[in-house]
Every structure is written in C-alpha cells, then in structure tokens.
C-alpha positions, -999 to 999 in steps of 0.1 A, spaced: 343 -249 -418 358 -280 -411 348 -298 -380 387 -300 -369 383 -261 -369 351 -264 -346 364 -288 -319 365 -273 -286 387 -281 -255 368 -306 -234 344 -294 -212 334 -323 -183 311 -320 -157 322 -343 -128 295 -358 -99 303 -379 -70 289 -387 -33 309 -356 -9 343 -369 0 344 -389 -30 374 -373 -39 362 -345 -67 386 -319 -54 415 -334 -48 414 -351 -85 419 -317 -91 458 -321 -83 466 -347 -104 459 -321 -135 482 -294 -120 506 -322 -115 506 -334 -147 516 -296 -161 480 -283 -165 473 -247 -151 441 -247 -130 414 -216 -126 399 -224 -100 368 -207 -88 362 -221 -56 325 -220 -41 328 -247 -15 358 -228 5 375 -263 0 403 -254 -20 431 -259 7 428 -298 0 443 -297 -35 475 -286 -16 478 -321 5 483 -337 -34 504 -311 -56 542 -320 -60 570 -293 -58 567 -291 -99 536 -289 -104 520 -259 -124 501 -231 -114 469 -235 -90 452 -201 -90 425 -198 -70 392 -172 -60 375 -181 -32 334 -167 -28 316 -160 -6 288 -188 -6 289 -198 27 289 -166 44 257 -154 23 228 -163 45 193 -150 56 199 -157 95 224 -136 118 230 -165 138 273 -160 125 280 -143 96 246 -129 84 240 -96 82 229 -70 62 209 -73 27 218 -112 15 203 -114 -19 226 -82 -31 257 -98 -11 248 -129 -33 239 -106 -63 277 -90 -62 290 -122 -53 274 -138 -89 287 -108 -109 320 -116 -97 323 -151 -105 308 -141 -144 337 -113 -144 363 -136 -133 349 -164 -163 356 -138 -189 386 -124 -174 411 -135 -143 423 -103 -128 426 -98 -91 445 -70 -74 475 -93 -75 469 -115 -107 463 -109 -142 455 -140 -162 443 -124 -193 411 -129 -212 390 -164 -212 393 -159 -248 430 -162 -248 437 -193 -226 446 -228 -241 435 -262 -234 465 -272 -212 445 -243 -188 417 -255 -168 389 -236 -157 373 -252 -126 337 -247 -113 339 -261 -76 311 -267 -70 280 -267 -92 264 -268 -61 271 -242 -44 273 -220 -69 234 -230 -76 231 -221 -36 247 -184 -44 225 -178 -76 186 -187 -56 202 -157 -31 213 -140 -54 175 -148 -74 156 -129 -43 168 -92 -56 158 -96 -87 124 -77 -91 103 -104 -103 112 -125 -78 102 -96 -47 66 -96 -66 62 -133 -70 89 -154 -48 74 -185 -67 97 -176 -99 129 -176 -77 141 -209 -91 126 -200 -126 154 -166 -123 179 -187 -107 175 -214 -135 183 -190 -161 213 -172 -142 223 -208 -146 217 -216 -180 235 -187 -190 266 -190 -170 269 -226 -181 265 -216 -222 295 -195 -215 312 -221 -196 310 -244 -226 305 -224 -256 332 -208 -275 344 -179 -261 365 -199 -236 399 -214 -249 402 -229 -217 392 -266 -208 363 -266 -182 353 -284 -152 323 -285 -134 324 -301 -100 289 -311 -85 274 -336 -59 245 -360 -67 205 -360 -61 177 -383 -76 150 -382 -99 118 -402 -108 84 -412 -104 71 -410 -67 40 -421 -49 15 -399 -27 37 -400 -1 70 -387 -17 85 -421 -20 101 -431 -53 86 -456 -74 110 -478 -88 144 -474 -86 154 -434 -91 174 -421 -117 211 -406 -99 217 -363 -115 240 -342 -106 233 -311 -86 221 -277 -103 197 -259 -86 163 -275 -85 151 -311 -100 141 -290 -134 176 -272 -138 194 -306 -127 183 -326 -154 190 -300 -180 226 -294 -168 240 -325 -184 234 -314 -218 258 -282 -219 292 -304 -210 308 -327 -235 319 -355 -213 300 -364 -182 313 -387 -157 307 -399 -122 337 -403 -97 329 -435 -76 349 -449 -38 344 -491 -37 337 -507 -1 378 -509 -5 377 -469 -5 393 -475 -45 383 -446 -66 373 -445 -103 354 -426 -128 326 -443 -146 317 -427 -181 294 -448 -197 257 -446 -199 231 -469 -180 192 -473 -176 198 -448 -143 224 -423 -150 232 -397 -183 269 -402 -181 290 -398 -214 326 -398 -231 330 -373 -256 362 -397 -274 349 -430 -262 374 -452 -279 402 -434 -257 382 -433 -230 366 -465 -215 334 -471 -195 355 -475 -162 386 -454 -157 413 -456 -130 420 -425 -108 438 -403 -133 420 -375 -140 452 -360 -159 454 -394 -178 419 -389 -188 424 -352 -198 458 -362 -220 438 -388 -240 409 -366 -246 439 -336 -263 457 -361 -279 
C-alpha cells in the first residue's frame, strides 16, 4: 500500500495553563469552514460562541456529565457515582463511533472527512469521569489499588480509537498541564521538572503523547499574546507531524495550522 493511501487526518493533542485559550481556538476552525464535534467534558462550551462569525460552520456539541458525578451530596451527588460515571463513559465511546442524539444524526465516525473535527474537551476531565467510572468495575471493588490501572486502560483504548483508523475525522484532544521528574524525600523535584499534559495519573500522562500525531502547547506572554509552540526541548515531548509547514512557534491560528497540515 502506498504510504499516500495510509495517511490519516491529523490527530493533535493540544496542552496549555487553564484560561490559556484551548477552547476558544476552537472557533477559529469553525470559522475557517471546518465542522466541529464537540464532546464537551469541561461544561465550557458556551465560550466558543463569544468567537464564531455569522458564517461560520457547524458547532455541534454534547455536553457530560463530569462535573455532576461526585462521591459527596454536598450539590449534585447522589445516588451510585461510579455507574453515573460508568453510563456517562459508555456515552461518550457511542458518540465517538456514531453522533446521533434525539435531535441530530451525524452519521458514522467512519464516514466523516478531515474538514470535520472531532474535539475531546478536555483530556482532563474526561480522565476525571473514567477513575469514577473505574470504582464499578469489579476488580477495582476487590482491590481499589488497581483503579488507576482500570482507568488507564479505559484510556488507552478510547485514545487508539481516537487516533487510529476507523475515524475519517480530524481529532483534537484538549488537556491542561502537570509535571514530571526526579523528586527528593520530601516530594520536591530535583532539577527542573519535565511539563505533560494531563491523562489520568503520572503513568497514563506520559504515555498519552504517543497516540496523537502532532503535539503542541498553547502558550499566553506577560503581554497576554498567544502562540502555539510545536517543537521539542530538553523539558517537553512536543511535535509537528509536517514540520516544514509548520514551524517551532506559530501565531494564534489554529485554522491556519490545520490548512497547512491538509494541504
């Protein structure tokens, strides 16, 4: 087969500081004619709206749960969390493979194009809903120690789909940032820590990267001016999958980015 044959749509995982402006990048993608999926975990979705203009395409978007799924009854908590977050996950993984609401009918993951955009918002809260959603698992009522272990694999496997090939969609994942590294006795790091994006765990973090194509981290300047860095360095695993169209530092424009990348 010949590797033109073989080439996916890209799929780019996207890490920034909160309020860095991950979400609302998201606009300038429906603005520039590409139809977003949006699977929205951080019940943030309303701020794309403050950016789209009158043309722009399609913004779909199914909002979970997350939040609301919680151990304590102190607001919303109540009844048995870990199968709330249980039917929750098989939701989202229903709604990968095929958008269909009681109002909406998008078809098949199988059957979308590049120019549509499947949006994971955000890898961190969707690693939040998959440890609840760990606890009903049976192995995990005997032995709460392998909750993570579970939840890492509900993980793994939703981001193989995400990336793999039964998608005709491009994909991204939104996530914030933690750090890695050597640390003393006392839990301090020793040296200067490495910056991952958020997964679920430090284990599940540092394997998350190698799923997505192009990795890149959205950056604000003391001037509050945005831009995507996409090159690696000694402290971060961040990559361009076409890195003579796109450069180390990037503007803004994830739309720009995205055209570049299809071209």
């Amino acid at each position: 087969m010949k590797f033109e044959a073989t080439k996916l749509p890209p799929r780019v995982l996207i890490y920034g500081e909160p309020a860095s402006g991950k979400t609302g990048a998201l606009a300038q993608l429906a603005n520039a004619g590409y139809r977003l999926l949006l699977h929205d975990m951080d019940q943030n979705a309303r701020v794309i709206g403050s950016f789209l203009k009158p043309d722009a395409a399609d913004v779909y978007i199914h909002t979970y749960a997350v939040a609301k799924v919680t151990n304590t009854n102190l607001f919303a908590g109540k009844g048995d969390a870990p199968q709330a977050a249980l039917k929750e996950m098989r939701k989202f993984c229903q709604m990968l493979e095929h958008w269909k609401t009681e109002t909406e009918d998008l078809g098949p993951s199988s059957a979308l194009t590049a120019k549509d955009v499947i949006v994971v918002d955000s890898g961190t809260f969707l690693g939040d809903l998959l440890l609840m959603a760990a606890k009903a698992d049976p192995e995990a009522n005997r032995d709460m120690r392998k909750q993570y272990g579970i939840a890492g694999e509900y993980y793994a496997a939703i981001l193989d789909y995400l990336t793999g090939n039964r998608i005709g969609a491009s994909v991204v994942m939104l996530t914030h940032i933690t750090q890695t590294g050597e640390k003393d006795g006392q839990g301090n790091f020793v040296g200067k820590p490495r910056d991952i994006p958020v997964a679920i765990g430090e284990k599940m973090s540092k394997r998350m990267p190698t799923y997505f194509s192009d990795i890149w981290r959205l950056e604000v300047d003391r001037g509050g001016n945005r831009s995507f860095r996409t090159a690696a360095t000694a402290y971060e695993s961040l990559r361009a999958s076409n890195p003579t169209a796109i450069k180390a530092t990037e503007p803004f424009d994830l739309a720009s980015m995205f055209n570049r990348l299809l071209a």
